[in-house]
N, C-alpha and C positions, 0 to 999 in steps of 0.2 A: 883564706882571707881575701884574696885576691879576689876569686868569684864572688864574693858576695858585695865585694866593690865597686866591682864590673856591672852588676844587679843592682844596685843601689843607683847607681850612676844611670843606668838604662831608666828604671822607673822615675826619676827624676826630669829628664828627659824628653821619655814620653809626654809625660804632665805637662812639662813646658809648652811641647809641640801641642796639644790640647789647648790650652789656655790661650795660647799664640791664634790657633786659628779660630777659637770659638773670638776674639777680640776683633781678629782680623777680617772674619767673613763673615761673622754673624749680624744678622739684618739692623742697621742701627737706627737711630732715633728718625721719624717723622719730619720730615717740613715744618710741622708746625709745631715742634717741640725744642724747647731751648737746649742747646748744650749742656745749660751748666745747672739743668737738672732731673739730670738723666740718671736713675739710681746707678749705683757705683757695679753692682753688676750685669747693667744694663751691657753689651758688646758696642764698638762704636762704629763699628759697618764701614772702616777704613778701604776694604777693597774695592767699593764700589767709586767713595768720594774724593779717595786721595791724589794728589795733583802727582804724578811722575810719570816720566815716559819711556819706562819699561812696561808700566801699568795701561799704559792709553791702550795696545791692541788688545789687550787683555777686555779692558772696558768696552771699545768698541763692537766685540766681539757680545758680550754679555747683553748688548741692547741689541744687537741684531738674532740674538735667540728669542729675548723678550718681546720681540714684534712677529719673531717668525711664530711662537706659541700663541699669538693673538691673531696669526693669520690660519691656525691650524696646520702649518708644515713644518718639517723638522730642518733644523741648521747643524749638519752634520759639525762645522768647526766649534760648537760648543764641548766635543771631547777634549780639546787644545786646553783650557783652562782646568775643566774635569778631572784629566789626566796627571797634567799639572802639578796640582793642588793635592791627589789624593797618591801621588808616588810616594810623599815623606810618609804617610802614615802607614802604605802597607810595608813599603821596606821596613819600617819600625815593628810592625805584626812580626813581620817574617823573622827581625832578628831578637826579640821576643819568644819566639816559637821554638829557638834553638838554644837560648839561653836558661829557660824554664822547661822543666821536664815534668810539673806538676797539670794535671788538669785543670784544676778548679784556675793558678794562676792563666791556665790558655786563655779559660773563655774570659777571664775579666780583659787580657792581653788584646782579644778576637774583638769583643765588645766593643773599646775606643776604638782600636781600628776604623771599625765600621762605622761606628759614629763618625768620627772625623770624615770620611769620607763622605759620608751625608752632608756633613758642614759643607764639605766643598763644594758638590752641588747645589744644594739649597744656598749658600752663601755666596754663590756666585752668579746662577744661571738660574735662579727661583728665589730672589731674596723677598722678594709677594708673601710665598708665603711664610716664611719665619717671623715677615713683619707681620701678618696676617694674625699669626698665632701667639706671638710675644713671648712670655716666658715659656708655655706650654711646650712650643715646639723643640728644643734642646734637652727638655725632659723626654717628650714622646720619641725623639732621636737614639737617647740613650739608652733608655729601658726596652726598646725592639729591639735594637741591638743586640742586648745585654739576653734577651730570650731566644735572639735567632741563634746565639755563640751556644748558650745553653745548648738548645736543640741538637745543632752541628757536630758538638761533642759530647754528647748524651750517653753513646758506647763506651767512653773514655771516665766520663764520671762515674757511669755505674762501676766499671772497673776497679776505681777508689775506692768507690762508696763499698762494695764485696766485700771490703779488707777490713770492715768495722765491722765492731760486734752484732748480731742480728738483730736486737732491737732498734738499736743507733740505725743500721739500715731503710727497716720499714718504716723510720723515723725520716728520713731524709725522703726516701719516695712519696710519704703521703703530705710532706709539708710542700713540695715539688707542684705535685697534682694540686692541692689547695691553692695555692698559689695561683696559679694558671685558673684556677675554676673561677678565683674571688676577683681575679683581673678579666675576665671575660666578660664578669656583666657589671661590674661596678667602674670599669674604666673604658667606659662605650657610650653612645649614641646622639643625639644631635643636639643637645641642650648644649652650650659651653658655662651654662652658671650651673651646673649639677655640681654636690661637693665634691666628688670625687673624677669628674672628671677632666682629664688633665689632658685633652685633644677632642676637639670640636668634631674631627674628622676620626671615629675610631683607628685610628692609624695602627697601633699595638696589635687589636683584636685581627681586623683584617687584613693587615698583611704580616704580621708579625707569627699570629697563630692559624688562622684561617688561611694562609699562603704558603708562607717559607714553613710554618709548622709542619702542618700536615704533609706537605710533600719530602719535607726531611723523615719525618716518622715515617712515611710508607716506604720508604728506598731504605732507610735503616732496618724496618722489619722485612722487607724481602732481602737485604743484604744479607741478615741473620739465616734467612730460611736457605738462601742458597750457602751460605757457610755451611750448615748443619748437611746440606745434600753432600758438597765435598769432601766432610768427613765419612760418609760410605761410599765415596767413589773409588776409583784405582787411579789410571793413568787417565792426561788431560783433565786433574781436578778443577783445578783454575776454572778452564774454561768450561767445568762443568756448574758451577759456585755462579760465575758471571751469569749463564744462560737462564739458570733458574732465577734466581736474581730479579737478571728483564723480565722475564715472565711474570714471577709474581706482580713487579711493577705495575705491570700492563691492567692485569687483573685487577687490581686498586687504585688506578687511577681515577676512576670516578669518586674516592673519598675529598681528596681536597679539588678536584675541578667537573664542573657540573655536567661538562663537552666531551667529547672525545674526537681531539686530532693529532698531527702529527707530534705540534707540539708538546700536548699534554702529556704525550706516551711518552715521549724523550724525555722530558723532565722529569721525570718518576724513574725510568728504566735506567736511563742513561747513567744518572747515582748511583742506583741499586746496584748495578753489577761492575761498575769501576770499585766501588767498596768493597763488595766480595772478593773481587778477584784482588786489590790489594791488600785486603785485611786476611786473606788466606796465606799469602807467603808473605808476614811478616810478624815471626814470633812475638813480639812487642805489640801487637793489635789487640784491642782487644779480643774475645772470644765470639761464638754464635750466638750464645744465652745472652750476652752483654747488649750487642746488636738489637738484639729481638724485645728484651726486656727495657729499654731505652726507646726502640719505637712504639711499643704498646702503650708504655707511661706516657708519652707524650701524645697519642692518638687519644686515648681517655678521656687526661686533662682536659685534653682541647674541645672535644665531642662534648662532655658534660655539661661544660662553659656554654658551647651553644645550645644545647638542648635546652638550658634554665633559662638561654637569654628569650629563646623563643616560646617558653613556657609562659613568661612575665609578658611577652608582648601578642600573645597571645588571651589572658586572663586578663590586660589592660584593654585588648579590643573586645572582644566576646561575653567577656562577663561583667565588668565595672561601667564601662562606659554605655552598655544600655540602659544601666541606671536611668545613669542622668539624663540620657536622650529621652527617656520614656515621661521621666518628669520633665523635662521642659517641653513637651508635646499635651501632656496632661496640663502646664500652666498656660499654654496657648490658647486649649479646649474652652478655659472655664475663664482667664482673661481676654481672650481675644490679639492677645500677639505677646513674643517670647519676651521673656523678661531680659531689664538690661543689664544683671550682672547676675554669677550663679548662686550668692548668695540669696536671693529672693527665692529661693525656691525651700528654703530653709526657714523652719520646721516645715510649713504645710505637707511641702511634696517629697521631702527627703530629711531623716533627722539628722544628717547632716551629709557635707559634700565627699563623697566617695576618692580614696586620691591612686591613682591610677602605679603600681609597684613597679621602678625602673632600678632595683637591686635589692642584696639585704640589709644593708645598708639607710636606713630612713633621711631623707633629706627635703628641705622646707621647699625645695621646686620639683621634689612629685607631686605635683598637680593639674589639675585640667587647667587647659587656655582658653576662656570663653570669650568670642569676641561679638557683637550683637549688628546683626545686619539687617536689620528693621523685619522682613517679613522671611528672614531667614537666620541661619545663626551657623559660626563654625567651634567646632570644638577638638581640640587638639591636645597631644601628652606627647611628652619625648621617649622613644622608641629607648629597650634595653639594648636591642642591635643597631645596625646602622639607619634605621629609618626612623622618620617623624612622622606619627598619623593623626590625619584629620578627618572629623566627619563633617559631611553636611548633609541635611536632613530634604527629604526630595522637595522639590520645589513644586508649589500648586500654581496655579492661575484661575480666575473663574469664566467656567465658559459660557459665550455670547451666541444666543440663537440669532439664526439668518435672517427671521423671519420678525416681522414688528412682536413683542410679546402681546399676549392676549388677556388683560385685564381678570383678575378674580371678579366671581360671583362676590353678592353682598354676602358678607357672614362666613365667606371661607378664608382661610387664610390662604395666602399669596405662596407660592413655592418659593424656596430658598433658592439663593442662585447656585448652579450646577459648578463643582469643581473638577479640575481633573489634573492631572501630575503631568507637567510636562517634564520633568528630568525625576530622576529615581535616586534613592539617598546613594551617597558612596563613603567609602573611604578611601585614603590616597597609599592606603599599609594593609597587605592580606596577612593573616593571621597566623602564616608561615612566611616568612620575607624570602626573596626569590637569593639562588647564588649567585656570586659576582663572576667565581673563578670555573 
């Protein structure tokens, strides 16, 4: 009775400290927005504006980051606040971690953690952008979160998950992966009125899966493979489990980062074989298969997600939108200059206007952006991944002979005037989008 008191009492707690800093640091209303009508779960951004002077170096401190990020250099005493702010919640994690012996309770445990800790920085040394983003950004806080914990303890869940009957299992892996695959390209790219997306800036997708994913998945799967090495090893397994470990690391490094330095290799390796070598001496870890089968599912998940995003952005460049480029070149042909909006090209040149697929999900702003620039035109869709592409169509001019023209004969007709392209069409998105990491 007593534990579950102690537990009760903890999640209670927790919450509070959640609510406390989401009120307290989260970015609050506008200059030009009144107090008193601010929705009720608007946060009131107390840390930035509140009058006390334990608070003033704290503040002063926050605007001297905020000038030193507009000067491009960093202000090392922004950890002073960082720090700070983000001590209550991981000692709350930590004593979470000891209290709950369940998986699935960690990662929800892991999850605020980390949010809160985001709060701290974004609500203190970046509150730009949470103003920037309003509601979205304490959503896109939480759910990266909530899939980095995922990720992190992936070994740990599978472990659980083993102990349910075998359909229940394949059940929980494929709803896992779907998950991840339907968040990959329905909650991405640069529209912010898209229905589903909930971060202007893919934040989720790129660093949530496309960063901390992938680089968790590959040190999880070579953790697993160097586990499986030390159970045919003898003496010095450990360090037999660690080495292979690194190694496989190294070798997959180039899944989640496009480079290869020093850094990339330590961040891959450097997991990989403190994992093995701890999850090998300690009977409570979970297993090699656990490992292994935790980073595959999450390598998949994440791989697919991309593969479709750039499949979509891909068939929105290459194949939809020459449509309309061709028709609006064909009503130039035969009017004499591009129409000014894309419906005019409807019926004649198109039975109707093609709308470019940014998920599977159908929403009323997959559509072209046509904007009319007298003797030129842009045309633009919102990217499935992190890009926005635009075309414009090659620019002509007509050229002028050096020489005075020389008058047609009676009865011939006059030559047309000579054109020639000075720029060549582009677009601003290659058909495969480049990596970031």
């Amino acid at each position: 009775m007593t534990r579950i008191l102690g537990r009760a009492a903890y999640v209670v707690a927790f919450l509070a400290v959640a609510l406390l800093w989401y009120e307290f640091l989260g970015a609050g209303p506008t200059p030009s927005e009144r107090p008193d009508t601010i929705a009720w779960w608007r946060p009131a951004g107390y840390a930035l504006r509140l009058e006390s002077e334990w608070l003033t170096p704290l503040q002063e401190i926050a605007a001297d980051v905020e000038q030193a990020r507009h000067e491009g250099r960093w202000e090392p005493r922004g950890l002073i606040p960082l720090l700070l702010f983000a001590l209550p919640p991981v000692a709350l994690t930590v004593l979470g971690f000891l209290l709950f012996r369940s998986a699935a309770a960690r990662v929800l445990i892991l999850a605020l953690g980390l949010a809160l800790c985001a709060f701290s920085y974004y609500g203190w040394l970046d509150p730009q952008t949470w103003q920037d983003y309003s509601w979205r950004w304490p959503a896109v806080l939480l759910s990266t979160s909530l899939f980095v914990a995922l990720f992190a303890l992936g070994p740990w869940l599978v472990r659980a998950v083993r102990r349910l009957p075998m359909p229940a299992t394949v059940g929980v892996a494929a709803a896992f992966a779907v998950v991840v695959y339907f968040l990959s390209i329905e909650v991405t790219g640069t529209n912010p009125e898209l229905q589903w997306n909930i971060s202007p800036w893919p934040t989720l997708t790129l660093y949530g899966f496309l960063l901390v994913g992938l680089v968790v998945a590959v040190a999880e799967l070579a953790a697993g493979v160097g586990l499986l090495a030390r159970g045919a090893g003898g003496a010095g397994r450990t360090a037999l489990a660690a080495l292979v470990a690194a190694a496989l690391g190294v070798l997959l490094h180039r899944i989640p980062f496009s480079t290869t330095g020093v850094v990339q290799l330590a961040v891959v390796a450097l997991p990989a074989a403190l994992l093995a070598a701890v999850a090998g001496r300690r009977s409570a870890a979970p297993r090699a298969l656990d490992f292994v089968a935790a980073g595959l599912l999450a390598l998949v998940a994440i791989e697919l997600g991309r593969w479709q995003g750039e499949y979509f952005l891909a068939n929105g460049r290459d194949e939809i939108a020459p449509r309309v480029t061709e028709a609006l070149e064909r009503y130039r042909e035969e009017q004499g200059n591009y129409p000014f909006e894309l419906t005019d090209l409807v019926p004649r040149y198109l039975p109707e206007i093609p709308r470019p697929r940014s998920g599977w999900l159908d929403s009323k702003n997959e559509r072209f952006i046509y904007t009319f620039l007298g003797d030129n035109f842009l045309l633009e869709f919102p990217g499935v991944v992190w890009v926005q592409c635009a075309y414009s169509p090659p620019y002509v001019e007509v050229a002028e002979d050096e020489d005075e023209p020389v008058a047609a004969a009676p009865g011939v007709a006059a030559e047309p005037p000579r054109e020639r392209e000075v720029l060549e069409a582009s677009w601003t998105c290659e058909s495969k989008p480049p990596r970031l990491w």
